[in-house]
C-alpha positions as CSV (number, residue, x, y, z in Angstrom):
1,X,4.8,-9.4,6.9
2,X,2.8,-12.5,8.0
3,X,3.4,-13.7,11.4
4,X,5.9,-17.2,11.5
5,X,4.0,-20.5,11.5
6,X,4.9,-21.1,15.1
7,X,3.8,-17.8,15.9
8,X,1.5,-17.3,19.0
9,X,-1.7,-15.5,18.9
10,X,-4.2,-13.6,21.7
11,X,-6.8,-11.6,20.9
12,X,-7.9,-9.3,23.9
13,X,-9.3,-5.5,24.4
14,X,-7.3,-2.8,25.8
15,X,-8.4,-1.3,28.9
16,X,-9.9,2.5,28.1
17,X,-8.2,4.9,26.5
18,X,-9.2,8.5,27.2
19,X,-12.6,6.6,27.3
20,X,-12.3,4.3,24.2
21,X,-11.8,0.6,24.2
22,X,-9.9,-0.9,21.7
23,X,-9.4,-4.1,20.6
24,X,-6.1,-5.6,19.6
25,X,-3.7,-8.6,18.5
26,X,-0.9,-10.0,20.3
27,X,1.4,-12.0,17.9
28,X,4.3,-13.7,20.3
29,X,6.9,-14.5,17.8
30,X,9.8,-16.9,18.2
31,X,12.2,-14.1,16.1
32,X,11.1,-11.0,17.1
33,X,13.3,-9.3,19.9
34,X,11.6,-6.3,20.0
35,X,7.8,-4.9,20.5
36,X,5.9,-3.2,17.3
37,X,2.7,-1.4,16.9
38,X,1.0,-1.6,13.8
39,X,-2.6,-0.3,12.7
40,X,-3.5,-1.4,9.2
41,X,-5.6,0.0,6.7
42,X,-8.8,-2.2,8.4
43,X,-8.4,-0.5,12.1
44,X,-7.3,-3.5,13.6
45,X,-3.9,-3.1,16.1
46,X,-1.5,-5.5,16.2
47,X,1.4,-5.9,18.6
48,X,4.5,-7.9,17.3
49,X,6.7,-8.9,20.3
50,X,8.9,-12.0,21.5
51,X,7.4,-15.3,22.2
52,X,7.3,-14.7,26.3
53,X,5.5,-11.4,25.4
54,X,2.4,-11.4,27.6
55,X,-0.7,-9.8,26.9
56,X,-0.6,-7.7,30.3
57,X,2.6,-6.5,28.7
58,X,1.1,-6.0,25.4
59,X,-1.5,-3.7,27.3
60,X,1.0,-1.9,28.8
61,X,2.8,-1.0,25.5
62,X,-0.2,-0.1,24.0
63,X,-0.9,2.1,26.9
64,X,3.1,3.8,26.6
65,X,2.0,4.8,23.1
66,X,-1.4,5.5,23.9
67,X,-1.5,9.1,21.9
68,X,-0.1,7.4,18.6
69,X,-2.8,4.6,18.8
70,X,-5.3,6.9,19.1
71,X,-4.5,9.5,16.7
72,X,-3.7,6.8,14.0
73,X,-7.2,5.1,14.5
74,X,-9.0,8.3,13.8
75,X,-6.7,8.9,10.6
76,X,-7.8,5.4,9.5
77,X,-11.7,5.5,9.8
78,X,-11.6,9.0,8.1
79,X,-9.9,7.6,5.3
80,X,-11.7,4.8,5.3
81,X,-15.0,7.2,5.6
82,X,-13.7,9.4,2.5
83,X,-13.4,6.5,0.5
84,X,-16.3,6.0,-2.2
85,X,-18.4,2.6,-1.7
86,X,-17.2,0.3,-4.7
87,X,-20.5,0.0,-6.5
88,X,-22.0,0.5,-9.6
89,X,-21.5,3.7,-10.4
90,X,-18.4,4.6,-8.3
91,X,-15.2,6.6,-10.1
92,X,-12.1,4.5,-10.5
93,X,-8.5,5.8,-11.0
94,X,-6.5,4.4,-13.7
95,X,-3.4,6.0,-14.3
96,X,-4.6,9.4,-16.3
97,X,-8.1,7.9,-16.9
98,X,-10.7,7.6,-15.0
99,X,-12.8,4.3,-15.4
100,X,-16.9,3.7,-14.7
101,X,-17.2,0.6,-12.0
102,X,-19.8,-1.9,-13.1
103,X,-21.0,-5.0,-11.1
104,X,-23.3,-7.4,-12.5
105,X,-24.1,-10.4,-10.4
106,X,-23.3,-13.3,-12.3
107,X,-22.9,-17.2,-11.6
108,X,-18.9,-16.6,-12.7
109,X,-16.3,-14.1,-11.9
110,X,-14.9,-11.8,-14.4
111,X,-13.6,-8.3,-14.9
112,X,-13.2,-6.8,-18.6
113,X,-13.1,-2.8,-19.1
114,X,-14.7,-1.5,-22.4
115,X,-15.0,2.2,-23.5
116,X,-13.9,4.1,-19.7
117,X,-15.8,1.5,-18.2
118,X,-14.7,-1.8,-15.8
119,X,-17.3,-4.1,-15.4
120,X,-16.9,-6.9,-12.7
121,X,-19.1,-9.6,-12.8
122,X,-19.2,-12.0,-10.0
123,X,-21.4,-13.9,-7.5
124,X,-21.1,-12.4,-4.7
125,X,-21.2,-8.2,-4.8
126,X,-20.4,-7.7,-1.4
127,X,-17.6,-4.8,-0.9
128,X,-15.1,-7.2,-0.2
129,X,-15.5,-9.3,-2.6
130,X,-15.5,-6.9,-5.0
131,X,-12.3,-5.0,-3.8
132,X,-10.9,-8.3,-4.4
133,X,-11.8,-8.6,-8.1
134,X,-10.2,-4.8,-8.5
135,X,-7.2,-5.9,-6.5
136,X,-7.0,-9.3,-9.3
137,X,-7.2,-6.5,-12.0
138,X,-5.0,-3.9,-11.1
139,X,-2.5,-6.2,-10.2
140,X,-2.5,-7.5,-13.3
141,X,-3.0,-4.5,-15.4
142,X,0.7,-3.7,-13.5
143,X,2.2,-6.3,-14.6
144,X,1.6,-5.4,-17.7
145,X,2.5,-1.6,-18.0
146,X,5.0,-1.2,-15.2
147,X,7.9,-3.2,-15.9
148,X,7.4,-1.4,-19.8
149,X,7.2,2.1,-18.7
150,X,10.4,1.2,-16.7
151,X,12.1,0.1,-19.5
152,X,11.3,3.2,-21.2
153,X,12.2,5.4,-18.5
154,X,15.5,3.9,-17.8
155,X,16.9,4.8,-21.3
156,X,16.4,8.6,-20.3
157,X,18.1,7.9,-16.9
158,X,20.8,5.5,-18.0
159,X,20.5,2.9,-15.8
160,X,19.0,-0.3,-16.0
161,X,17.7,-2.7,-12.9
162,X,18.4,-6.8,-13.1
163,X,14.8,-7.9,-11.9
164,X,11.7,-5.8,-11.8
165,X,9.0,-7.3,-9.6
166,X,5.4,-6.1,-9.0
167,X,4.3,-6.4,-4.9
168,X,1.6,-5.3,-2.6
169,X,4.1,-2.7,0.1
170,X,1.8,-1.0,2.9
171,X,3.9,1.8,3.3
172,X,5.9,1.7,0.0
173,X,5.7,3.0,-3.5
174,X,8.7,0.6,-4.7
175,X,12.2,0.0,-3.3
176,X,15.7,-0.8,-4.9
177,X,18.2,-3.3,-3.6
178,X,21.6,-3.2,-3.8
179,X,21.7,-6.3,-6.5
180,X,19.6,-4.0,-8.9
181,X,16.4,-5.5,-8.3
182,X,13.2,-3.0,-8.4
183,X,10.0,-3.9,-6.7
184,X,7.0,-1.7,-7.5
185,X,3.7,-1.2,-6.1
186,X,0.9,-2.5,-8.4
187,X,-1.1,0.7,-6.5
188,X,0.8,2.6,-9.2
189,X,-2.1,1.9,-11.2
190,X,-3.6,4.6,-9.2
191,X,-2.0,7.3,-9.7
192,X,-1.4,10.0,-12.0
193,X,1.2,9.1,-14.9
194,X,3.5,11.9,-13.5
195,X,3.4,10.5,-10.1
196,X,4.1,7.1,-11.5
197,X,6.4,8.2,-13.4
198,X,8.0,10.0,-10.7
199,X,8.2,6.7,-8.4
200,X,10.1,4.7,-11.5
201,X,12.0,7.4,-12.1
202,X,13.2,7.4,-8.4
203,X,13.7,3.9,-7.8
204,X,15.9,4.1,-11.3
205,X,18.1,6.3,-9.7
206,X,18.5,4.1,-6.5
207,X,20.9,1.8,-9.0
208,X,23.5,5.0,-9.4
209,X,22.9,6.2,-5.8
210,X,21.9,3.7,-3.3
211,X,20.6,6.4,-0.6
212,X,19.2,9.5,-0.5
213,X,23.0,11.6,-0.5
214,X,23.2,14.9,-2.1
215,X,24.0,13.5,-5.6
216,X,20.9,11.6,-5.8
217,X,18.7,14.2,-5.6
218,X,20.9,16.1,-7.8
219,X,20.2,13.9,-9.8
220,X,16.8,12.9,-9.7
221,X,16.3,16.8,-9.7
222,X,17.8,16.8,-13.4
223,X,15.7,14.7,-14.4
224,X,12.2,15.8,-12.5
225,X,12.7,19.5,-12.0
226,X,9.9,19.5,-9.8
227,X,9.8,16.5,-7.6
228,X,9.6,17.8,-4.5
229,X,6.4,18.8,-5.5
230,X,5.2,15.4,-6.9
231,X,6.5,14.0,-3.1
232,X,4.2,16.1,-1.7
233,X,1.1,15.0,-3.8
234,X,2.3,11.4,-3.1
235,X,2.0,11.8,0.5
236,X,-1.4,13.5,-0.1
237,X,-3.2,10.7,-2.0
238,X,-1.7,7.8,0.0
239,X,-4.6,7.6,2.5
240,X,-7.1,8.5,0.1
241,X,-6.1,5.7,-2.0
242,X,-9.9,3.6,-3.0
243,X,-7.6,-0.2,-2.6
């Protein structure tokens, strides 16, 4: 969620933290009633408050939750420490194959994959801007597959959404309203086919049972005899996840 336009914005440090420093965001926003924590995938903590939220306040929430902010910075520069530099050479997921990365430097940008192998051309081969170029690719390459392998899928489940849509969700694999629209992760890409197929499979249910009741896992069960252990692999690779 991006801050509203006539959002406020302080950047300041937090005063020690069983001896650590950390540096944070204060967004004072016109809708928000209530105070929210977030760390993303970059480190960086954000507070989300009300307008009149001050930043000694902001300090002193960050301070309440001090144990939390701590042990969810550490769990976010391991990942990011396990995570293989995207370079030439590096081992990307795709689905059930596993694809060669590539970068040439190259006046234009471009990414084409050819025999297990993605090659990214582009002018700048910085990490960032390569992650970029996957992010482009992947998202695309969902766009593609996804919506088809959901088709498919909802003939063996029997139920069939109104709008499929492909998004970015930080803490989401996809999500089912109650008008039948699915929205699906294009990080799907990264994943097992099982796994994937587990998600879809999931989110098709959502449009017979929109919770998480008794019959819905009764049902999904039916259909993936062994889910729970394909949750538990999902919450596995989620922080080891390269993009």
């Amino acid at each position: 969620m991006q801050p509203h336009s006539a959002t406020k914005r302080y950047d300041g440090w937090v005063s020690p933290i069983e001896g650590e420093r950390i540096p944070y965001t204060l967004y004072q926003m016109p809708r928000r009633r209530r105070v929210h924590l977030v760390i993303g995938d970059d480190g960086h903590l954000q507070v989300r408050a009300p307008y009149r939220f001050t930043p000694s306040e902001a300090e002193s929430a960050i301070h309440a939750r001090g144990a939390w902010v701590l042990d969810t910075l550490r769990r976010v520069r391991a990942n990011r420490e396990r995570r293989p530099l995207l370079q030439t050479g590096a081992r990307l997921p795709f689905l059930d194959d596993g694809l060669c990365l590539m970068v040439i430097q190259k006046s234009t940008r471009s990414v084409a994959r050819e025999e297990g192998i993605l090659r990214i051309s582009t002018p700048v081969t910085a990490e960032q801007d390569i992650r970029a170029c996957l992010e482009q690719w992947y998202r695309k390459q969902a766009k593609k597959y996804l919506p088809t392998r959901l088709a498919t899928l909802a003939e063996q489940v029997g139920t069939y959404p109104t709008k499929v849509s492909i998004r970015s969700q930080k803490t989401r694999w996809g999500s089912c309203s109650g008008k039948g629209h699915i929205s699906l992760n294009w990080r799907l890409m990264l994943l097992p086919t099982q796994l994937a197929d587990y998600v879809l499979i999931h989110e098709l249910c959502h449009l017979r049972h929109l919770n998480h009741s008794p019959r819905f896992w009764a049902l999904v069960k039916g259909l993936i005899p062994d889910y729970k252990e394909r949750r538990a692999q999902l919450v596995k690779i989620r922080d080891s996840l390269m993009l």
